[in-house]
C-alpha positions in Angstrom: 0.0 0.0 0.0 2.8 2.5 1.0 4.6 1.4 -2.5 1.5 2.7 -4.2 0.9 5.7 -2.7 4.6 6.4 -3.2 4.0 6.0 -6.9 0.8 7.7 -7.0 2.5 11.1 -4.9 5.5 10.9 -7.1 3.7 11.0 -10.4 1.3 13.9 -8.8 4.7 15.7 -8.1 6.2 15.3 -11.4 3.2 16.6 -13.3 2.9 19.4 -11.6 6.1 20.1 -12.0 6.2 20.0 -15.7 2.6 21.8 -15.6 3.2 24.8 -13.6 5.8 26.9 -15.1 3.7 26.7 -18.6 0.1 27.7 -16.5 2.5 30.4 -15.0 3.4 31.9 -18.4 0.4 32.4 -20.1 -0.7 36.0 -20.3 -4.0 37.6 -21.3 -3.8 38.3 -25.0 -3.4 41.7 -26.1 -5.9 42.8 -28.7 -5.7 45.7 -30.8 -8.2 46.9 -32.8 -8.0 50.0 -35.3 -11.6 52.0 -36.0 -11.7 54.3 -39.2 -14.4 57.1 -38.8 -16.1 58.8 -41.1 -15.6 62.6 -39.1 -12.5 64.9 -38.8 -11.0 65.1 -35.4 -12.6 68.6 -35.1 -15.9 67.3 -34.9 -15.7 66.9 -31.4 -19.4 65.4 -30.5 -18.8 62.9 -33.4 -15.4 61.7 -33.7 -15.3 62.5 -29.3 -18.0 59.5 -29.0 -16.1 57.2 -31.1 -12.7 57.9 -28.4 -15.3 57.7 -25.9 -16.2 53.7 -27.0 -12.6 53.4 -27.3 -11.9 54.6 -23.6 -15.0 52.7 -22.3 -13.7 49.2 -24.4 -10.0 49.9 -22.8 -11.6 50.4 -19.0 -13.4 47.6 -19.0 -11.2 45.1 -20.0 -8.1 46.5 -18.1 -6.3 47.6 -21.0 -6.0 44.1 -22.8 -8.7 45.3 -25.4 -7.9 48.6 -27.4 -9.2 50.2 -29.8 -7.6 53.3 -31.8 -9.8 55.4 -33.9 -8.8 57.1 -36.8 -9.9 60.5 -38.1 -11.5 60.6 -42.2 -8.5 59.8 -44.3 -5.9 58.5 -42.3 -6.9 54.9 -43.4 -9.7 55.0 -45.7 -12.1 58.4 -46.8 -15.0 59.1 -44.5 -17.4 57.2 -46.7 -15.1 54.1 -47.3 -15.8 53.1 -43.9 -18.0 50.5 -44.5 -16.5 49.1 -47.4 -13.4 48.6 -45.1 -14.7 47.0 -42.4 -16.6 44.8 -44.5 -13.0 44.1 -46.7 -11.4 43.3 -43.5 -9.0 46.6 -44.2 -10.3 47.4 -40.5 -11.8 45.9 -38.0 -14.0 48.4 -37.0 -16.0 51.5 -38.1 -17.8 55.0 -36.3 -20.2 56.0 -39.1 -23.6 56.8 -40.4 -26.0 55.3 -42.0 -26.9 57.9 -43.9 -24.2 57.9 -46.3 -24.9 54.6 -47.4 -28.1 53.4 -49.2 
């Protein structure tokens, strides 16, 4: 009986020996995300509440989830937004619907 439980402790030991230091390294992922817009930075109510969602995003998942947004033109034109996100250029769009039919 001791013989087995010597075995059984042993084996316990050694796994968790090999299994610890690669649980201890994993990290949260860090994902970042960019967000074309379709308004100038001087809009400040519209283009604001796009770096508001991108604040709010960052806050609630401690940082590991940001998003950048970028003013009309710095990636695609203010109404190529759509088409972008849809092409995978972007992964994420502030725009309105009224530019589209």
């Amino acid at each position: 009986m001791k013989r087995r439980n010597l075995i059984t402790y042993t084996t316990a030991a050694a796994t968790s020996a090999v299994a610890l230091p690669a649980l201890s390294q994993t990290e949260p992922q860090q994902i970042k995300w960019r967000m074309a817009t379709s308004w100038p930075k001087s809009l400040d109510t519209l283009f604001g509440g796009a770096q508001r969602i991108c604040d709010r995003v960052a806050a609630m998942t401690n940082g590991r989830f940001t998003i950048t947004p970028y003013q009309a033109g710095e990636i695609v034109g203010g109404l190529e937004v759509l088409d972008a996100v849809q092409q995978g250029t972007i992964q994420c769009g502030h725009t309105s619907s009224f530019y589209y039919k």
